[in-house]
Each structure stands twice: as C-alpha cells, then as structure tokens.
N, C-alpha and C positions, 0 to 999 in steps of 0.2 A: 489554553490551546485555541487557537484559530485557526476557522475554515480552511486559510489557505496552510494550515500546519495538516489537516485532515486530506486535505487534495496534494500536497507533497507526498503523504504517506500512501494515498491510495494510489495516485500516476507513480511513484514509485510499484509497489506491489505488483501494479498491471502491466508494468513494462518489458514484460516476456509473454506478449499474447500468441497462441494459437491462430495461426493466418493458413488457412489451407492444409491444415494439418500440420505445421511446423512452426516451431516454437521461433518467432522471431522478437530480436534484443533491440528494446528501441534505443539504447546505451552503448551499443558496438560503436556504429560510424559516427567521428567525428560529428560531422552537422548535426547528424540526427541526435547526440546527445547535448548538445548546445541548445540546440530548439528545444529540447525539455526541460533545460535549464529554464530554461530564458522565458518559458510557458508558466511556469511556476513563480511569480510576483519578483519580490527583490530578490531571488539569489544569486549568490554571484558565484561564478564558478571556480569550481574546486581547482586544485592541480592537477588532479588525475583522475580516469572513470574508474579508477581498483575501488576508493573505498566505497561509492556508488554500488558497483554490481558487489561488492562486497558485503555491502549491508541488505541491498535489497534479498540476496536467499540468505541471508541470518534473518530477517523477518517475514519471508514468503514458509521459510521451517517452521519458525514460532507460531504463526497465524494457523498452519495446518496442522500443529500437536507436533510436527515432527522431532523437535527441538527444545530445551527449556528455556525459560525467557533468559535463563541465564548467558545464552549463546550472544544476546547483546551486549553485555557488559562491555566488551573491547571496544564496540563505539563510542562510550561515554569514558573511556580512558584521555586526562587531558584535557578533558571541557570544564572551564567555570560557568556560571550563572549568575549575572549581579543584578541585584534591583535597582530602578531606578523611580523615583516616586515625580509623577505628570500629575496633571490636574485630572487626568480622567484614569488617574488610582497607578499602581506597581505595573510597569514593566518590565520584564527579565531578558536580559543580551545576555547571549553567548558567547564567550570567547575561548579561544582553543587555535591550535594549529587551522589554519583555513582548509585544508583537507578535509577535518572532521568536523565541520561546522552543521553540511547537509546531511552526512551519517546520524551527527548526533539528534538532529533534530526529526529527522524522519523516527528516531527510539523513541525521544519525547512525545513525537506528535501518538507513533504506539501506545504510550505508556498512560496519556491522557483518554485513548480514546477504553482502554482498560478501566480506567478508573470511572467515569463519566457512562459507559456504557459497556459496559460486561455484556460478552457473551453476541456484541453484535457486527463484530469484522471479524468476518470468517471468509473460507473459498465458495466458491459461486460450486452449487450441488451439479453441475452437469459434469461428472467425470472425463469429458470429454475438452475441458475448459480448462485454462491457468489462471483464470483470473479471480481478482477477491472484492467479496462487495461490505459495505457499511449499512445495516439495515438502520433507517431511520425510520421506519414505520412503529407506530406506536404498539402492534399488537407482534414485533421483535418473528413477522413469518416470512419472509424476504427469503428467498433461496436460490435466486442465480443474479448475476453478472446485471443481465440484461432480459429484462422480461420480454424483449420483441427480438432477440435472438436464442440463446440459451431456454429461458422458460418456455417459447412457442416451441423450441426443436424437443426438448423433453415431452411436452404436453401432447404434441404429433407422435412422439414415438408410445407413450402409454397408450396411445387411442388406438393406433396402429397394433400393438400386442394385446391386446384386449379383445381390438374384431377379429384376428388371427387364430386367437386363443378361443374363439366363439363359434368357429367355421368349422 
C-alpha cells in the first residue's frame, strides 16, 4: 500500500463532510468530482460517479461497525492483480473493467490499512462530524478528524459542562 492508496481511501471516506450542518457530497457535481479525481495522483477517471459513491458508503458502514467487511466484496468482483518484478522489487497492476479500478483499490488501500494497522481508521469521536481519521500516533489516541476543529469544539464543549455543572 502506498500513501497515496491511504489518501485515496481517506479523501474518499471524507467526501461527505458536514458544512454548516449539512452533509455536502464532494462527488455529486461534475467538476467537483473530476477535481477529486484529478487530486488524487495518476487516477484516471472512471465512467461513472455510481461506483465511487457506491463504494464510498460500503466503506464509511465498514469503518463505523455498521456493516461487515463483507459488504465490500462486490468491489473486488472482476479485478485481477499481476506482478510485475522492477529493480526496486514486485509491483502489482490492477486490471478489471475501468469502472472498478478506483472502487477496488480504495478496498485494497482499506484492507491494507486493516492489516498494517488494526484498529487505527476509525470516525472522528465528535458526533456531530462525518468524517474518519487514520491515527498515526504511536501511542493509537487520536480521536477526531481535526484537532483544531472537532477536538478544540469538544474540548470547549466539556469545559463549558463541567463550569455549568459546578455553578
């Protein structure tokens, strides 16, 4: 897996943020989903945004227990994987109908980050949030999105019930 398979899967996940209290799809409007293509290194665009938002809530379910992993299966319908041996060791291409190219590999980039790091892409703890983070901290205590959004707005709000709860 590589970074940018980990930043596929994560600007996938995050691409239904809470903006003013409403859930906006950065995959709806044309442009706006070409630009996330296009943000995202070599991919090259699919045929259609279905299997995109398609896959992304089959893995926003998984990430949150909603779902069992097994709800991914359908994206890896159809995909080989071949090796190919470079001087700097195995490369693995995908191939598969060009639809499921980015489905599948946002599974993979999941399924790597499962292996590799259990337990540490989960949803950001402010209830109040859609979006999911990757704890890369060694001591795995990471618990929102954004520590200078989400964490400060939690952190206000316990401080704030606590002198309430005191008065």
């Amino acid at each position: 897996m590589t970074t940018t398979d980990e930043e596929l899967l994560l600007g996938l996940l995050n691409s239904t943020p809470l903006v003013a209290g409403r859930e906006r799809d950065d995959l709806t409007a044309t442009t706006a989903w070409q630009q996330w293509l296009s943000t995202r290194g070599d991919l090259t665009e699919p045929e259609g945004r279905a299997p995109l938002t398609a896959v992304r809530a089959a893995l926003q379910d998984v990430v949150r227990g909603d779902q069992p992993s097994s709800a991914l299966t359908p994206f890896l319908r159809g995909i080989r994987s071949t090796p190919t041996l470079t001087p700097d060791g195995v490369e693995w291409t995908l191939t598969g109908p060009p639809r499921t190219l980015i489905p599948a590999r946002a599974v993979l980039a999941w399924d790597a980050v499962q292996q590799a790091r259990p337990g540490r892409l989960r949803p950001c703890g402010n209830d109040e949030c859609q979006l999911f983070l990757l704890d890369r901290s060694k001591a795995n205590t990471a618990r929102w999105c954004s520590m200078q959004s989400c964490g400060n707005r939690m952190k206000a709000r316990r401080h704030y019930e606590s002198r309430t709860r005191q008065d």
